[in-house]
C-alpha positions as CSV (number, residue, x, y, z in Angstrom):
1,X,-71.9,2.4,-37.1
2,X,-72.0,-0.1,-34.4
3,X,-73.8,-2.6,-36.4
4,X,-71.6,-1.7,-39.4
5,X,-68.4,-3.0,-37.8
6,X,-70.3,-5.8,-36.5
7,X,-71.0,-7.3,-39.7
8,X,-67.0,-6.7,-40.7
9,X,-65.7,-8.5,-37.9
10,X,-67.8,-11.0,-39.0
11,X,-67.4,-11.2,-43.0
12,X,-63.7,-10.9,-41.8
13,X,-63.9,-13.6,-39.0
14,X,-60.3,-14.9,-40.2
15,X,-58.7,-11.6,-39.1
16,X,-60.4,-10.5,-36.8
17,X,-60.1,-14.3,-34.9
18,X,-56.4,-13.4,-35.6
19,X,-56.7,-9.6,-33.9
20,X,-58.5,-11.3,-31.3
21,X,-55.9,-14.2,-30.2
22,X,-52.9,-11.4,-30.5
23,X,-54.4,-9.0,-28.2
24,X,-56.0,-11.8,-25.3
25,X,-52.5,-13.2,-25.2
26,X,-50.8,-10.2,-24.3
27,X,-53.7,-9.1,-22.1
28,X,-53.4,-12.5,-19.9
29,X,-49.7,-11.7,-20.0
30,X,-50.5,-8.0,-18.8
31,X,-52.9,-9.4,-16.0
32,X,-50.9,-12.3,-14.6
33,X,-47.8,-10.2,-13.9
34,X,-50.4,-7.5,-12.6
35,X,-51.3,-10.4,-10.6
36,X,-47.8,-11.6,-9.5
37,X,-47.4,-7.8,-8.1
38,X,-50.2,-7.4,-6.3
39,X,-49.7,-10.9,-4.5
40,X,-45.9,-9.8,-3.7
41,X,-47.5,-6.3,-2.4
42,X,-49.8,-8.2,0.5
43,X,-47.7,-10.7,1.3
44,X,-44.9,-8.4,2.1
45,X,-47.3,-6.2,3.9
46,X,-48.7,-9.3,6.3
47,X,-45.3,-10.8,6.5
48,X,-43.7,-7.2,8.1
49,X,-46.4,-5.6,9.7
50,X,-45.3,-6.7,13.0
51,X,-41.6,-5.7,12.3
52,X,-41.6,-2.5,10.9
53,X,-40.6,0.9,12.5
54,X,-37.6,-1.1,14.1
55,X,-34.4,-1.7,14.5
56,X,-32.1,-4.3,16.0
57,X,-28.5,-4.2,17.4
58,X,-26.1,-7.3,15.9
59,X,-22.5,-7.8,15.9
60,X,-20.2,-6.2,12.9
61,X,-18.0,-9.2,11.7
62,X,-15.5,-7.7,10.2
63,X,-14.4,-6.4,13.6
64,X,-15.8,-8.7,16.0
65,X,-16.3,-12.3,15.5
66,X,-18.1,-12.6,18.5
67,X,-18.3,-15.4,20.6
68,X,-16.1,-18.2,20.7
69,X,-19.3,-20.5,18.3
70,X,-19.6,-16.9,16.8
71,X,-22.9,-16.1,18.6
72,X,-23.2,-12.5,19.2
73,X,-21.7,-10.7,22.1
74,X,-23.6,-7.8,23.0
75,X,-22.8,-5.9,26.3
76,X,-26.1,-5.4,28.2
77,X,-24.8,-2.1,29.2
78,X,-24.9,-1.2,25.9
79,X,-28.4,-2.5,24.5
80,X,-29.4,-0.1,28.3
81,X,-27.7,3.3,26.8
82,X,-30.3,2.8,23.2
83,X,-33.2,1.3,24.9
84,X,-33.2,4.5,27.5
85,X,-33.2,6.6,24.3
86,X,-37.2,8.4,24.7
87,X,-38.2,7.6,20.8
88,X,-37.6,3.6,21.7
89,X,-41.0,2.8,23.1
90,X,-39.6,-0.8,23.5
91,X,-37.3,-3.3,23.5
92,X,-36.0,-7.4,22.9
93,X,-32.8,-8.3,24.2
94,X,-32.1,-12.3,23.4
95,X,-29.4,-14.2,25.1
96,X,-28.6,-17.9,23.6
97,X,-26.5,-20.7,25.9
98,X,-26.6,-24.5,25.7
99,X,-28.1,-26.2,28.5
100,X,-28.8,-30.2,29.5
101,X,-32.0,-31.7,30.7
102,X,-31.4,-33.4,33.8
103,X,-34.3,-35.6,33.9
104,X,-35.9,-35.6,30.5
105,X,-34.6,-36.5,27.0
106,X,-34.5,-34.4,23.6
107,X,-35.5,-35.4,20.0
108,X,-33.4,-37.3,17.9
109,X,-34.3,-38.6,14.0
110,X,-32.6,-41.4,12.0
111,X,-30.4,-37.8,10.7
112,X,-28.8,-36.6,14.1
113,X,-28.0,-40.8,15.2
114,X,-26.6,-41.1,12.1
115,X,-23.9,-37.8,12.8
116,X,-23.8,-38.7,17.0
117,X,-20.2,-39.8,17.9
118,X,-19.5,-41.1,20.7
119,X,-18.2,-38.1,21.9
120,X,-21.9,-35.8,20.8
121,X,-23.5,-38.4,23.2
122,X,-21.9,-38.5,26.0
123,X,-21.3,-34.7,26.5
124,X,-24.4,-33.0,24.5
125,X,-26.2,-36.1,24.1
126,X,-29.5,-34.3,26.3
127,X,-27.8,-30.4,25.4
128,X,-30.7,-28.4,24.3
129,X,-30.5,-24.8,22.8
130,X,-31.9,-21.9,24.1
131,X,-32.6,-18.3,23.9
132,X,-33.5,-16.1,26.5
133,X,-35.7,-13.1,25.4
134,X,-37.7,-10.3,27.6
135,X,-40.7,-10.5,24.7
136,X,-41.2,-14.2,23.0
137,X,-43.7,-12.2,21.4
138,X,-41.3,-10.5,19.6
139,X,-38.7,-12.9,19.4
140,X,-36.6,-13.6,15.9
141,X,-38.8,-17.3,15.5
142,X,-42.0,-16.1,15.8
143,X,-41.8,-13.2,14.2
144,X,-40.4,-15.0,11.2
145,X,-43.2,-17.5,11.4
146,X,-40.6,-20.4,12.3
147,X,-42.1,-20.7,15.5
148,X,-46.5,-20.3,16.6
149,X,-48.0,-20.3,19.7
150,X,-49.2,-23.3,20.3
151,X,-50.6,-23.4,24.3
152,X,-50.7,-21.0,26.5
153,X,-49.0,-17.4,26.8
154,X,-45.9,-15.6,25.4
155,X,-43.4,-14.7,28.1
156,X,-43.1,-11.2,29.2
157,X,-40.8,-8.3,30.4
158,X,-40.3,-9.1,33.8
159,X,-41.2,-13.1,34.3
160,X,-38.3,-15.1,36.0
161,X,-37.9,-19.0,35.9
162,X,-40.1,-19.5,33.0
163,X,-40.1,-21.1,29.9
164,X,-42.1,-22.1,26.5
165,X,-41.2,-25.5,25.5
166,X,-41.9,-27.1,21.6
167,X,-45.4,-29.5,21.7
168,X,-43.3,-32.6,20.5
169,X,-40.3,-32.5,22.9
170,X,-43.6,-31.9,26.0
171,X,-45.7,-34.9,24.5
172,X,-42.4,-36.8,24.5
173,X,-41.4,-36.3,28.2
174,X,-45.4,-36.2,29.4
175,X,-44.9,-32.3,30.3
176,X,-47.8,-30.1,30.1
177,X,-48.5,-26.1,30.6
178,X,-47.7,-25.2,34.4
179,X,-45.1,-28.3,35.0
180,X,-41.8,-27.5,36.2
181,X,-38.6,-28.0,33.3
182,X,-34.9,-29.0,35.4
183,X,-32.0,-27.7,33.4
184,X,-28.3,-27.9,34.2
185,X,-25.7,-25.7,32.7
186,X,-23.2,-28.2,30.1
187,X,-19.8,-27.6,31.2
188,X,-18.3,-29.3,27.1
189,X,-20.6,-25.7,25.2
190,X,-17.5,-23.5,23.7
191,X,-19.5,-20.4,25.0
192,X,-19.4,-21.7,28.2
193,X,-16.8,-19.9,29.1
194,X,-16.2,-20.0,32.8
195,X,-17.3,-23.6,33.0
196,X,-20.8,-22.3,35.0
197,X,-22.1,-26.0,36.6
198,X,-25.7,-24.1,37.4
199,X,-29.3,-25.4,37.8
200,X,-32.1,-24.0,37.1
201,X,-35.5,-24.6,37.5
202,X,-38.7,-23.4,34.8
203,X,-41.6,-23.4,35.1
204,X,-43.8,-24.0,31.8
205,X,-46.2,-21.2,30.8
206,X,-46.6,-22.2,27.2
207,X,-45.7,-24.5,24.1
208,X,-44.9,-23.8,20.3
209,X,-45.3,-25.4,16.8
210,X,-42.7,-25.9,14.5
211,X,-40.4,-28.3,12.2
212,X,-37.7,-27.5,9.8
213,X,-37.6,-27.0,6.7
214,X,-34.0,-26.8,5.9
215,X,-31.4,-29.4,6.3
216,X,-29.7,-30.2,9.8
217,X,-27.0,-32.8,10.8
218,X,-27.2,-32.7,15.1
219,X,-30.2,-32.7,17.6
220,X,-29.7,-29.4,19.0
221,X,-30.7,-27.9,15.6
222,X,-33.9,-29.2,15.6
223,X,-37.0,-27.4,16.3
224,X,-38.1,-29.5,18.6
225,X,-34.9,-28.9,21.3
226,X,-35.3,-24.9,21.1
227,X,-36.2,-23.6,24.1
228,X,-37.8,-20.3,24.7
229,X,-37.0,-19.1,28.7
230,X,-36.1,-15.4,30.5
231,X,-32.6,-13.3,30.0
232,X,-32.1,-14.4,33.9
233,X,-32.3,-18.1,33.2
234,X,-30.2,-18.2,30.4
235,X,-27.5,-15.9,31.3
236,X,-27.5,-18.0,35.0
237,X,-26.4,-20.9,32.8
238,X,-23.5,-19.4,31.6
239,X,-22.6,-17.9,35.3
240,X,-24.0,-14.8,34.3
241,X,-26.2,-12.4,35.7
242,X,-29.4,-10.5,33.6
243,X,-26.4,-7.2,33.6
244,X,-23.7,-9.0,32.9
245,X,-24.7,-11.6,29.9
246,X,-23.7,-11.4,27.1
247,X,-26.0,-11.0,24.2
248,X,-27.3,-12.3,21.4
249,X,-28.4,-9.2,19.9
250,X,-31.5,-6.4,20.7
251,X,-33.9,-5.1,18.8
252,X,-35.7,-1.8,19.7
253,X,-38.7,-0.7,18.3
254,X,-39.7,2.8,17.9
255,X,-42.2,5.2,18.7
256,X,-45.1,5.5,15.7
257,X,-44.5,8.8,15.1
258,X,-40.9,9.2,14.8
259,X,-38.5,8.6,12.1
260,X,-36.7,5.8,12.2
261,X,-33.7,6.9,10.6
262,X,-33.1,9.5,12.3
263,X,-33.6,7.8,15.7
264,X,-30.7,5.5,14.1
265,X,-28.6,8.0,13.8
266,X,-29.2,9.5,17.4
267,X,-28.5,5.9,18.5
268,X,-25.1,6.1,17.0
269,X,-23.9,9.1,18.6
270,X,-24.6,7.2,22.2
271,X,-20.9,6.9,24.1
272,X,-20.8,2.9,22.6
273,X,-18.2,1.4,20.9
274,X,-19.4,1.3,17.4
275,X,-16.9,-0.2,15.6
276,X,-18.1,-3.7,17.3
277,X,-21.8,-3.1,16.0
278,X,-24.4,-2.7,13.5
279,X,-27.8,-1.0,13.6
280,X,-29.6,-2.5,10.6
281,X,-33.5,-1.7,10.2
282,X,-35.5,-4.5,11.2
283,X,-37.2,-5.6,8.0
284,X,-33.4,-6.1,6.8
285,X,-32.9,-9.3,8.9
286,X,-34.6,-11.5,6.4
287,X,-32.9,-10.9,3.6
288,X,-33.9,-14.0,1.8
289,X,-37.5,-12.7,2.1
290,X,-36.5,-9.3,0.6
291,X,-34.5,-11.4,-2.1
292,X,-37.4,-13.2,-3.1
293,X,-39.9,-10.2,-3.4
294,X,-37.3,-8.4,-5.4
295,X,-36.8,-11.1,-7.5
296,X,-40.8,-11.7,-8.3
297,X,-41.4,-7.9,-8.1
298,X,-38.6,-7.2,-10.9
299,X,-40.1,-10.5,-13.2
300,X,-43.6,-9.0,-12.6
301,X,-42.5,-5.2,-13.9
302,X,-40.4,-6.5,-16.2
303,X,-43.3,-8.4,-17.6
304,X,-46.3,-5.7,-17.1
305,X,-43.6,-3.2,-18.9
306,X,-42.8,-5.2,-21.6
307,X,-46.5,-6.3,-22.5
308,X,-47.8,-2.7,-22.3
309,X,-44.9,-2.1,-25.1
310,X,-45.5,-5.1,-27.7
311,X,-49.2,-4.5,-27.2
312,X,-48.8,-1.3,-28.2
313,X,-46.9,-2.3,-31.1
314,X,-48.7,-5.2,-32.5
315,X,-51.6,-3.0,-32.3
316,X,-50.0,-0.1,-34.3
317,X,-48.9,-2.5,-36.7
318,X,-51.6,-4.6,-37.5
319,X,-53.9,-1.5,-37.7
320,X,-51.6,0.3,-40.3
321,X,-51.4,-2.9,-42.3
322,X,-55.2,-3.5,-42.1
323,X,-56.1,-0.1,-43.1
324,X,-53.5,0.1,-45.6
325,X,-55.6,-3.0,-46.9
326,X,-58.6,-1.0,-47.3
327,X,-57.9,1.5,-49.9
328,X,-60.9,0.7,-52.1
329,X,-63.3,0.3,-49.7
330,X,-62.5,3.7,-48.5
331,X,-62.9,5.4,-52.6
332,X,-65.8,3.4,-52.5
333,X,-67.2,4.8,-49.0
334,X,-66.0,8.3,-50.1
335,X,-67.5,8.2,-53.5
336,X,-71.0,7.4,-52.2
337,X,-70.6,10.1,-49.7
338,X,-69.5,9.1,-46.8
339,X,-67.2,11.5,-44.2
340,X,-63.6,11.1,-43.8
341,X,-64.3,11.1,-39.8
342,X,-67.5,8.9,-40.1
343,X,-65.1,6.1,-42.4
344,X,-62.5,6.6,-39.8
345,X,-64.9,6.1,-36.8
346,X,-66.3,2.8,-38.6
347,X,-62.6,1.8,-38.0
348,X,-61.4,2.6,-34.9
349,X,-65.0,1.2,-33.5
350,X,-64.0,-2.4,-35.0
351,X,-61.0,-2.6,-33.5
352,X,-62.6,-1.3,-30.0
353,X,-64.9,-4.2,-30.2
354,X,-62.3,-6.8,-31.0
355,X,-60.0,-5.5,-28.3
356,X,-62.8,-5.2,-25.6
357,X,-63.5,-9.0,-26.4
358,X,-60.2,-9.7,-26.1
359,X,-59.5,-7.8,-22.8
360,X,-62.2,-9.4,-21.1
361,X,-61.4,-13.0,-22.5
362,X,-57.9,-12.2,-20.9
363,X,-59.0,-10.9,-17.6
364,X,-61.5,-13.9,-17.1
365,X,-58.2,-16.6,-18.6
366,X,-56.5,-14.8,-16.3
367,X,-58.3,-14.9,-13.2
368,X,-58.2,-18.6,-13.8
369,X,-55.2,-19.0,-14.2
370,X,-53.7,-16.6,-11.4
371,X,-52.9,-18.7,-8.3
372,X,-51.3,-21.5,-10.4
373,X,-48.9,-19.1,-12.3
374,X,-48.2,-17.5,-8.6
375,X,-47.7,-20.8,-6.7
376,X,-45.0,-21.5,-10.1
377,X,-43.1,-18.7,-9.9
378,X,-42.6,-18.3,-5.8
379,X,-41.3,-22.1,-6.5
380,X,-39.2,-21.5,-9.0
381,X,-37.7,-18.2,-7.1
382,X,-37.5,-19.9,-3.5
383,X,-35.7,-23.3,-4.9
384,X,-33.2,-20.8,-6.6
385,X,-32.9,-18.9,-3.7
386,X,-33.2,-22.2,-1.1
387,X,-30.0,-23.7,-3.5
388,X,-28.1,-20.3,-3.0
389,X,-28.7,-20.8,0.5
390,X,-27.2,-23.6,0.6
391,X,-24.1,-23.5,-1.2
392,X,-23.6,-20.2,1.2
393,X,-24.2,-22.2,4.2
394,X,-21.4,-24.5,3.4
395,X,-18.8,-21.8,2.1
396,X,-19.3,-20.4,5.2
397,X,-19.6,-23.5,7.6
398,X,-23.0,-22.2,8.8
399,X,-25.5,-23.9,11.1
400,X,-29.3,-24.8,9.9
401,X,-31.9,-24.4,12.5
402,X,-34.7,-22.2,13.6
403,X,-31.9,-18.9,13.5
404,X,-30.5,-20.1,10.3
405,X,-33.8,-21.3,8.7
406,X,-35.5,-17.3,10.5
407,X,-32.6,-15.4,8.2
408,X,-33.5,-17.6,5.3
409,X,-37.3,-17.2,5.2
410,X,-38.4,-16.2,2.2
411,X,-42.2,-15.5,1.0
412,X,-44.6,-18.5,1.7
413,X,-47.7,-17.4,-0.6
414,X,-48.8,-15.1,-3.2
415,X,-52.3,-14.1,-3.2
416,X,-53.1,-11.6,-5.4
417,X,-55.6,-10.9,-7.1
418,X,-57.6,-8.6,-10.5
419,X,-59.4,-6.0,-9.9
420,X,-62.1,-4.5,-12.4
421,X,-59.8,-1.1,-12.1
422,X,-57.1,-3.4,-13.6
423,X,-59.4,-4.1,-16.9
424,X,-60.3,-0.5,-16.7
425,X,-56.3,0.6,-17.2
426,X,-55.5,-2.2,-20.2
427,X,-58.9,-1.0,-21.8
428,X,-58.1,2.5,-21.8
429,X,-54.0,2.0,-22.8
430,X,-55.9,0.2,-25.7
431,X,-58.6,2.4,-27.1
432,X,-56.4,5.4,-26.8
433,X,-53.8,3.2,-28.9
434,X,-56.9,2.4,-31.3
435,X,-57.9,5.8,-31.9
436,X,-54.1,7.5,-32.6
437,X,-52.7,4.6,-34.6
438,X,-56.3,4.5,-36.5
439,X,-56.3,8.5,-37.3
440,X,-52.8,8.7,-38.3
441,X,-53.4,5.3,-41.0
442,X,-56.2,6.7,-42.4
443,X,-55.2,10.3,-42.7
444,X,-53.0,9.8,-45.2
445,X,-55.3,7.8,-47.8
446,X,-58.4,9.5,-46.9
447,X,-56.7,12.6,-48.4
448,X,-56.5,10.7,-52.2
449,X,-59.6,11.2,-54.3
450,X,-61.9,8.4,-54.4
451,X,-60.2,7.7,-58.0
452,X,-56.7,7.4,-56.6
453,X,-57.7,4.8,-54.1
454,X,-59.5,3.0,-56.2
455,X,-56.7,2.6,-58.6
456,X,-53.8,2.5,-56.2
457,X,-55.0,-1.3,-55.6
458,X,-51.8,-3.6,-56.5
């Protein structure tokens, strides 16, 4: 039988080249979007595994506009009521101010001379930003991936007077891990609202990598002039204490076993004012990233959905037209006394041989072809997405910088990859395909006498 359909496929070498060339293209169509999905599945799995099971506390706009640069303003009292909660097994708090060096200098580029006026460099002209966080480890930028450890260690609860400083801005001004950073508060920074004039003094127990890859118009949006230091400093630099700042926002991460929904909702019924807030899960605060692996995940099921369906129908097709073709060969067959279910076999085992050529000509083109097709389509969705981006930046007057640049991270790679279990599915949609479309196109004729399909032959 084998040998049988063999020598059809080959006497018929026309069609079946035809049968062949339908089926591999819609199996490489199968397998790249299988592809697509399984590279959206580990990337999104790497990218939040260190963010999940959390929660963080932010400002609710529409009530409270925050500070007066519409940074957030978070009562530490507040983030102290959730974090004290026994399902929280810890917590970030980050407080942002503006500060000048006193004997050092920032980074400027051709872009951020260009936009200094006269009044930018005399009043911020050495302002850098920066955030003040219990965890750097689990700060916003590094978790994002905006930000790596580059040098030494992350800071931790309890440190005082410490900092993390970016590589480029240490080269520039000769500082190294261990030397000691003078700041002074800058008495021109909106948020500086009580006109603090305070000093302080840091020591350097680490430095970070980073550059942006988004647009930016002044110095202090530049990677380079972030830096990382203690709630104590920073609030100090606004006149504030560690209990009295006023804060960025919190995020609180919860204990393994517990649900973090729920612990959400116990968090809400705390004696806070909730109208000023929102408690929004943790892998929410990149909504760019979630964008972009919806958008690949819906072109990759949309794909693997639609190619299971034309395959099915080409197949169903082409297999009643071909055995429709066959009428006299069948008379013939059944006149010399061959079976009904041994002609029908002979059938459905040529086009399983085709259609396994053709699956694993697919999977191999496919496997080939996989990380180009991947590296296209995150393109093509991240410049839609980065254009988006942008024209909501300027609608709403929006900043660029590590913050801006951490909300709008979007998925960097796509590695996925086949699998033989993946050949194994395609194979058995087909042959069950093969065999049901096969027995139903021959049932009808092989119930005519041999005579009949003989002369039904047009």
């Amino acid at each position: 039988m084998v040998s049988n359909a063999f020598k059809y496929i080959i006497r018929k070498y026309t069609r079946s080249i035809l049968i062949l060339l339908l089926i591999t293209i819609m199996g490489i169509s199968f397998f790249l979007s299988t592809i697509l999905k399984k590279g959206v599945l580990n990337e999104s799995k790497n990218t939040f595994k260190n963010i999940q099971n959390s929660f963080s506390l932010n400002i609710n706009r529409r009530y409270n506009m925050g500070t007066n640069r519409g940074a957030g303003n978070i009562k530490g009292e507040d983030i102290n009521k959730i974090r004290s909660l026994k399902e929280i097994s810890s917590y970030v708090k980050r407080v942002n101010s503006v500060a000048d060096l006193e004997d050092k200098e920032i980074i400027e580029t051709e872009e951020t001379l260009r936009n200094q006026n006269e009044y930018r460099r005399k009043n911020f002209g050495k302002a850098v930003m920066l955030t003040g966080v219990n965890d750097s480890s689990k700060e916003t930028k590094f978790i994002s991936g905006a930000f790596t450890l580059g040098e030494g260690r992350h800071i931790k609860d309890n440190d005082t007077n410490v900092c993390l400083v970016h590589e480029k801005l240490a080269s520039k001004n000769g500082l190294k891990v261990g030397d000691t950073l003078k700041l002074k508060s800058n008495i021109y920074d909106a948020d500086n609202e009580k006109g603090a004039n305070e000093r302080v003094e840091l020591k350097i127990i680490g430095t970070f990598k980073g550059s942006n890859k988004g647009g930016y118009s002044y110095a202090q949006e530049l990677y380079e002039n972030n830096i990382i230091t203690d709630p104590k400093s920073s609030a100090k630099l606004y006149g504030y204490t560690e209990d009295t700042a006023i804060y960025e926002d919190a995020s609180f991460f919860v204990s393994g076993d517990k649900n973090l929904d729920d612990v959400i909702k116990k968090a809400t019924k705390l004696d806070i004012d909730w109208r000023m807030y929102n408690t929004i899960k943790s892998t929410n605060n990149f909504p760019k990233l979630e964008e972009s692996i919806n958008e690949i995940n819906g072109v990759a099921a949309s794909l693997n959905i639609i190619c299971f369906i034309v395959l099915g129908l080409i197949l169903v097709l082409v297999i009643f037209w071909l055995t429709n073709t066959r009428k006299k060969e069948m008379g013939i067959l059944l006149s010399i006394g061959i079976s009904k279910t041994r002609i029908t076999m002979q059938f459905i085992m040529e086009f399983v041989i085709i259609s396994i050529l053709a699956i694993t000509l697919s999977f191999f083109v496919s496997r080939s072809l996989g990380d180009k097709v991947q590296n296209k389509v995150l393109s093509n969705v991240n410049t839609k997405i980065e254009k988006q981006s942008r024209r909501e930046s300027k609608k709403g007057n929006l900043g660029g910088g590590a913050e801006a640049e951490g909300f709008n991270k979007t998925l960097e790679k796509l590695e996925g990859k086949l699998e033989l279990k993946d050949m194994t599915r395609i194979s058995l949609f087909v042959i069950l395909t093969i065999v049901t479309s096969t027995t139903l196109a021959s049932y009808k004729n092989l119930g005519k006498r041999p005579k009949e399909l003989i002369s039904d032959i047009k």
